[in-house]
DRENMI-767434 format. One line per field, with one value per residue (C-alpha): residue number from 1; residue in three letters; x, y, z. Coordinates in nm, 2 decimals. Layout:
DRENMI-767434
num	(NUM  ...)
residu	(ala  ...)
c1	(X  ...)
c2	(Y  ...)
c3	(Z  ...)
//
This chain:
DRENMI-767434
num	(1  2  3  4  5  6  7  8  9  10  11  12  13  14  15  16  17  18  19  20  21  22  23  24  25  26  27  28  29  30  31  32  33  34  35  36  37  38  39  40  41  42  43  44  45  46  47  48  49  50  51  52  53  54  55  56  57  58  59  60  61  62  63  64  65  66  67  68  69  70  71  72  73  74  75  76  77  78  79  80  81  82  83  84  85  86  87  88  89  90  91  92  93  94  95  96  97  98  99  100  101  102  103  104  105  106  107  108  109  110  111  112  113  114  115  116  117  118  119  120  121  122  123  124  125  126  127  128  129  130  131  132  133  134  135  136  137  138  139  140  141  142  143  144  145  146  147  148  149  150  151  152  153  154  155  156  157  158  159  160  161  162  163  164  165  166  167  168  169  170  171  172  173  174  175  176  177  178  179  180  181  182  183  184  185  186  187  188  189  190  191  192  193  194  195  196  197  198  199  200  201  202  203  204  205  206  207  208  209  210  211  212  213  214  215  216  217  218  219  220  221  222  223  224  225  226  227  228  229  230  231  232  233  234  235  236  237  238  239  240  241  242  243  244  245  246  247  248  249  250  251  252  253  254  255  256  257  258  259  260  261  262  263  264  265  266  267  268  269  270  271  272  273  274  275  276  277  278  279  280  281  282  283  284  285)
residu	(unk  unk  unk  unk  unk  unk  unk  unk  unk  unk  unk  unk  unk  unk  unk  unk  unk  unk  unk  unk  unk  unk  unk  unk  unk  unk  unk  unk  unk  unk  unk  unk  unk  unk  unk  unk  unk  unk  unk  unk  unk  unk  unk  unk  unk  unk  unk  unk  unk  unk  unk  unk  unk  unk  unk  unk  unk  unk  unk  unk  unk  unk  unk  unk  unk  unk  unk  unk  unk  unk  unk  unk  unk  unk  unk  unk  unk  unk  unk  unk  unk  unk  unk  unk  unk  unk  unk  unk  unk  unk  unk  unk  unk  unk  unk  unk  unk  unk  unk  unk  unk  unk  unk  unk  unk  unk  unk  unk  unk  unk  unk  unk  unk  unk  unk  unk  unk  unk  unk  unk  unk  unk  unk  unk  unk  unk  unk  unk  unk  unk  unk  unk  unk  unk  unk  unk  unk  unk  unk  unk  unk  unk  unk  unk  unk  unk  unk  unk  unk  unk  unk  unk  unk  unk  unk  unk  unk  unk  unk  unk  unk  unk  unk  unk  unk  unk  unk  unk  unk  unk  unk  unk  unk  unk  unk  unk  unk  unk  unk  unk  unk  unk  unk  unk  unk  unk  unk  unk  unk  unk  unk  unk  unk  unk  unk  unk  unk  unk  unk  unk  unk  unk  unk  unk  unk  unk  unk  unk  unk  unk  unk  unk  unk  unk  unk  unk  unk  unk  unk  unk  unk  unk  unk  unk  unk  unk  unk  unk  unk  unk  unk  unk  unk  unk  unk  unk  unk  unk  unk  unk  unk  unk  unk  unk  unk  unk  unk  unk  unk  unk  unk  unk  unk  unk  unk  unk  unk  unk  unk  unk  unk  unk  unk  unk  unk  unk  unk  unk  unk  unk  unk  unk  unk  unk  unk  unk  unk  unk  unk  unk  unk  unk  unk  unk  unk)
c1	(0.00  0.14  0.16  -0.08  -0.36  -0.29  -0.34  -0.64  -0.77  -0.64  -0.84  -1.12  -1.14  -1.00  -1.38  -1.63  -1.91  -1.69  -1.53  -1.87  -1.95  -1.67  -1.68  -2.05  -2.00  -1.70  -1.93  -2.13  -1.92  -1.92  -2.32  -2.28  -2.60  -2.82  -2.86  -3.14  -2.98  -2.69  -2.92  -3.11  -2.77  -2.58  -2.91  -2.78  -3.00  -2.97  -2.85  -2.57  -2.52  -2.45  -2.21  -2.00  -2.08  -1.93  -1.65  -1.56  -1.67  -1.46  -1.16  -1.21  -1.27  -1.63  -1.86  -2.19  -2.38  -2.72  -2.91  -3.24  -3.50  -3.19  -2.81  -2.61  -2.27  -2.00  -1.61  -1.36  -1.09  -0.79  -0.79  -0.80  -0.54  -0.34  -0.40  -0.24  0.04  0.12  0.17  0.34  0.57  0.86  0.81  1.13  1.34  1.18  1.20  0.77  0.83  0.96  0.64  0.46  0.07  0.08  0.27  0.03  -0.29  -0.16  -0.04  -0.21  -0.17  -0.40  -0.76  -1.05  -1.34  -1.60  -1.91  -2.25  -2.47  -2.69  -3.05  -3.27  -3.59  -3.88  -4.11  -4.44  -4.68  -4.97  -4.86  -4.45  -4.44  -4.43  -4.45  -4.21  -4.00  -3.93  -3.88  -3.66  -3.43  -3.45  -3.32  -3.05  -2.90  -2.97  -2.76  -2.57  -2.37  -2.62  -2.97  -3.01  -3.35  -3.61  -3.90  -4.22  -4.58  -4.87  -5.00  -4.66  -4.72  -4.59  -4.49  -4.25  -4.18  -4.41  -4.20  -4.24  -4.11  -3.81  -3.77  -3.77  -3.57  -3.28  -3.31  -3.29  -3.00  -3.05  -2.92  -3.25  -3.06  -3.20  -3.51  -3.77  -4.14  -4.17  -4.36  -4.35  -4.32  -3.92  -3.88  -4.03  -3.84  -3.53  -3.34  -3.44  -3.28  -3.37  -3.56  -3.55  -3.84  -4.13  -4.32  -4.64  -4.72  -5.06  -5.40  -5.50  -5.24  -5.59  -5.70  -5.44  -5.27  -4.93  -4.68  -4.50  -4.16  -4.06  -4.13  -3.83  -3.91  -4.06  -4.34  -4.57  -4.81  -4.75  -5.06  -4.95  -5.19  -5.14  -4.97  -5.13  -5.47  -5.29  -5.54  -5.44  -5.21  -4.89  -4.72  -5.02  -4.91  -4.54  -4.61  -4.82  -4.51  -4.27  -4.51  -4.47  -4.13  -4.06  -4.32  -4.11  -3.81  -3.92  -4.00  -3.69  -3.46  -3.63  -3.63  -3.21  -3.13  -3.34  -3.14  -3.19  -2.94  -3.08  -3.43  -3.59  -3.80  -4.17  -4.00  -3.88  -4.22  -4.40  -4.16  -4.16  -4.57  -4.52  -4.38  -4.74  -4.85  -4.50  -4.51  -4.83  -4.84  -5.10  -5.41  -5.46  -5.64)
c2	(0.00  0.34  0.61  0.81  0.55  0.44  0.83  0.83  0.53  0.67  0.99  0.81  0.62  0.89  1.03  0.85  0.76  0.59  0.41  0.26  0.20  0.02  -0.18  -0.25  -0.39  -0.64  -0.72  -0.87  -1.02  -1.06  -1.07  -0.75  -0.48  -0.29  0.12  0.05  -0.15  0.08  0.40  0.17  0.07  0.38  0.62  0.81  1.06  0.86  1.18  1.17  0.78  0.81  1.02  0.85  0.56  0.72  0.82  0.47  0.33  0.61  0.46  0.10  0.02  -0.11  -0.20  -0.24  -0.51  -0.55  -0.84  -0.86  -0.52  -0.43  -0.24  -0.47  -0.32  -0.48  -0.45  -0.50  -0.74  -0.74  -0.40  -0.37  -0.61  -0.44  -0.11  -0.25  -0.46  -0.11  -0.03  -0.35  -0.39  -0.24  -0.39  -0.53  -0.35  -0.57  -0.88  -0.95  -1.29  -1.14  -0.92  -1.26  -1.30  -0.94  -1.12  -1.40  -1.18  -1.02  -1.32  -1.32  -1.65  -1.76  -1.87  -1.77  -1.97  -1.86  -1.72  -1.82  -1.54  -1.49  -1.51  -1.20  -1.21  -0.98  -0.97  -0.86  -0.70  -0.39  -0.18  -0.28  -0.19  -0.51  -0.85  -0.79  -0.52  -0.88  -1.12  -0.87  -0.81  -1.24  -1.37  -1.11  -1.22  -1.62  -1.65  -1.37  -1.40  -1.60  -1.43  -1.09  -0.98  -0.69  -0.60  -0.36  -0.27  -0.19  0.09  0.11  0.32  0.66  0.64  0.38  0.04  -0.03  0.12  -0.21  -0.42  -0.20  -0.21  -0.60  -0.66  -0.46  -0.65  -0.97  -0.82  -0.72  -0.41  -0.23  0.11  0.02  -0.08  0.15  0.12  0.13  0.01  -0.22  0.00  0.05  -0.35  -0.26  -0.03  -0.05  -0.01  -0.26  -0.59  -0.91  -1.13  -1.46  -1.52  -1.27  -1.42  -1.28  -1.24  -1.14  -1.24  -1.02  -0.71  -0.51  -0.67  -0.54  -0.73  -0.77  -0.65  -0.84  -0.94  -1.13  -1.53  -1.64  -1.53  -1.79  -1.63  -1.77  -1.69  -1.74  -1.59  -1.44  -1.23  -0.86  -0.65  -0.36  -0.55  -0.69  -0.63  -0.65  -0.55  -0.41  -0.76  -0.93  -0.71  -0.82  -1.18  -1.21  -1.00  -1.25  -1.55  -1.41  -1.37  -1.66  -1.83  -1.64  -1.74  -2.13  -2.06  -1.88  -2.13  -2.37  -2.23  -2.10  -2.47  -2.63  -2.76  -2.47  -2.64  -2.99  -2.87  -2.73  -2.40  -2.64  -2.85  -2.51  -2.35  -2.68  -2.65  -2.31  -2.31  -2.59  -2.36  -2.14  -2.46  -2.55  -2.35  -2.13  -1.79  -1.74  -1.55  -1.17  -1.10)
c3	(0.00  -0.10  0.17  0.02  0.01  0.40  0.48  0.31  0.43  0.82  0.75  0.65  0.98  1.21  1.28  1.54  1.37  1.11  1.33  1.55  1.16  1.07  1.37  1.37  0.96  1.08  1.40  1.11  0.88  0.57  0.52  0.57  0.71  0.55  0.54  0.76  1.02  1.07  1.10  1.39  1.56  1.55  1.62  1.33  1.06  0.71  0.55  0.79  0.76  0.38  0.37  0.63  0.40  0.10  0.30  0.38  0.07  -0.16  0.02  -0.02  0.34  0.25  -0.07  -0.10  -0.31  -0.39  -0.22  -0.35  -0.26  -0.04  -0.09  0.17  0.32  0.42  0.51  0.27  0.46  0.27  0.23  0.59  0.63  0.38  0.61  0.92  0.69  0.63  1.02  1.07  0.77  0.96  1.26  1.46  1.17  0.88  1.04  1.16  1.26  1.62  1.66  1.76  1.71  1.51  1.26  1.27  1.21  0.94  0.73  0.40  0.35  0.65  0.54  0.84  0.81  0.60  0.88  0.77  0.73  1.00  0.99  1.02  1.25  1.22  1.51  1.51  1.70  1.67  1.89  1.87  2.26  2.47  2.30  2.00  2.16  2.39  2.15  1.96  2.34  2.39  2.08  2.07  2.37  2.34  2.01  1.93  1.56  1.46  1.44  1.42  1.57  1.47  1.59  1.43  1.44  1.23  1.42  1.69  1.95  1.99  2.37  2.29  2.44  2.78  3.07  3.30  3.01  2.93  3.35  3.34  3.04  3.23  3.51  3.37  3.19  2.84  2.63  2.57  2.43  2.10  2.16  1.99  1.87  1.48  1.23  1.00  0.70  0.82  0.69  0.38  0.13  -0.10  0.27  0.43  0.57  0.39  0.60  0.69  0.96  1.03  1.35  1.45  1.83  1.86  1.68  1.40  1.38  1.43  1.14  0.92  0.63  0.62  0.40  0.13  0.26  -0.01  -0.15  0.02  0.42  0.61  0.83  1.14  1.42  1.80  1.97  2.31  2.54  2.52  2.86  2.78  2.90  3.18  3.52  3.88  4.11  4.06  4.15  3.99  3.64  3.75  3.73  3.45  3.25  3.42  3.25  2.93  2.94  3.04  2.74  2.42  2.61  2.59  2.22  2.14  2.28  2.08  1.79  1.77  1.83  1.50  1.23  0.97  0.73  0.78  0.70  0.35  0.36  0.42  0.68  0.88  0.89  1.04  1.30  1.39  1.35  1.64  1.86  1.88  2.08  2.27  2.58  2.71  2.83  3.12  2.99  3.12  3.36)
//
């Protein structure tokens, strides 16, 4: 790499929103994240997102493909390994075999193994304030890597997430800094992730018919009663959240550990569709 390029490359990253973006992209690997999901993680304005994007992009640090409806981002490897070669290449006066493991990560002949893309999960609700903003906290912390979890609304609620359920997912000990009610139109445009599962966790979505997310997304219902028309007592409202918890937590476990590459797209929904019956939140009171 010539010393103008690695400056450029330096400038480009020297900046903090470029660097939570470069890191959030190689948290991913090399399926890579939509416009979308990067506005959501960093809490950034799109406007302002693009043009970090460019930045990186204009450099060779990322690239972005098309996948589908969606333009997918994601880290550029080599050249990033050519960037800290770079650093590197005059370390211990040209001889890197005596800078130990630095040597070792930047050896371009070592292979990594190849990380499957993970599998994006949409979960529904009408209000996007309780059930879904759950699900979406659960399966984000029972298999990191490997699913990454959404959650929407047809008609969300502008409030935001149910107080007691934000309360109770910190205390059980979940990152809830991005948990936000939105609706389902955010999963829909040129933006948006591809997606892989869209559960539904109430009855009828008011009624509502749900978008098109594409032939390939496997979609199902798991009925669970709705917090908002929890009665009762403050511990009474307490348990009942504690129930329901507990339920999508039995379901979620269950469903990270099926055989997604053993099983054709027909064979996945009948399992998932099983899990509406598996485990049984208590009815509100």
């Amino acid at each position: 790499m010539e010393l103008q390029d690695a400056a450029q490359a330096f400038t480009a990253l020297g900046q903090v929103t470029r660097l939570e973006l470069m890191r959030a992209l190689l948290a991913a690997g090399p399926s890579g994240l939509a416009p979308g999901e990067l506005v959501e993680r960093l809490g950034v304005p799109g406007s302002t997102l693009s043009f970090h994007l460019r930045a990186l992009d204009q450099v060779g640090l990322i690239a972005a493909t098309r996948r589908g409806r969606s333009l997918i981002y994601a880290p550029q490897i080599a050249r990033l390994r050519d960037l800290m070669g770079f650093l590197a290449d005059a370390c211990c006066d040209g001889d890197p075999t005596r800078c130990g493991d630095l040597a070792r990560l930047l050896d371009p002949t070592r292979e990594f193994p190849a990380m499957p893309a993970p599998f994006h999960v949409l979960f529904l609700c009408t209000r996007n304030s309780a059930r879904s903003i759950m699900a979406e906290a659960i399966l984000a912390k029972l298999a990191p890597g490997r699913f990454i979890s959404h959650s929407a609304g047809s008609d969300p609620a502008p409030e935001g997430p149910m107080p007691a359920v934000i309360g109770q997912l910190k205390a059980l000990g979940h990152d809830v800094s991005g948990l936000r009610s939105k609706s389902w139109d955010v999963f829909t445009g040129p933006d948006a992730p591809r997606l892989d599962f869209v559960i539904a966790l109430c009855d009828t979505l008011d009624s509502q018919v749900c978008p098109d997310f594409g032939d390939t997304t496997v979609t199902a219902a798991w009925p669970l009663p709705d917090p908002a028309k929890f009665g009762g007592s403050v511990a009474e409202h307490a348990t009942m959240l504690n129930e329901l918890y507990a339920s999508l937590y039995r379901r979620l476990a269950i469903f990270a550990s099926l055989p997604f590459q053993a099983l054709d797209r027909m064979a996945l929904k009948a399992r998932i569709d099983e899990l509406a019956h598996a485990t049984q939140a208590a009815p509100a009171r």
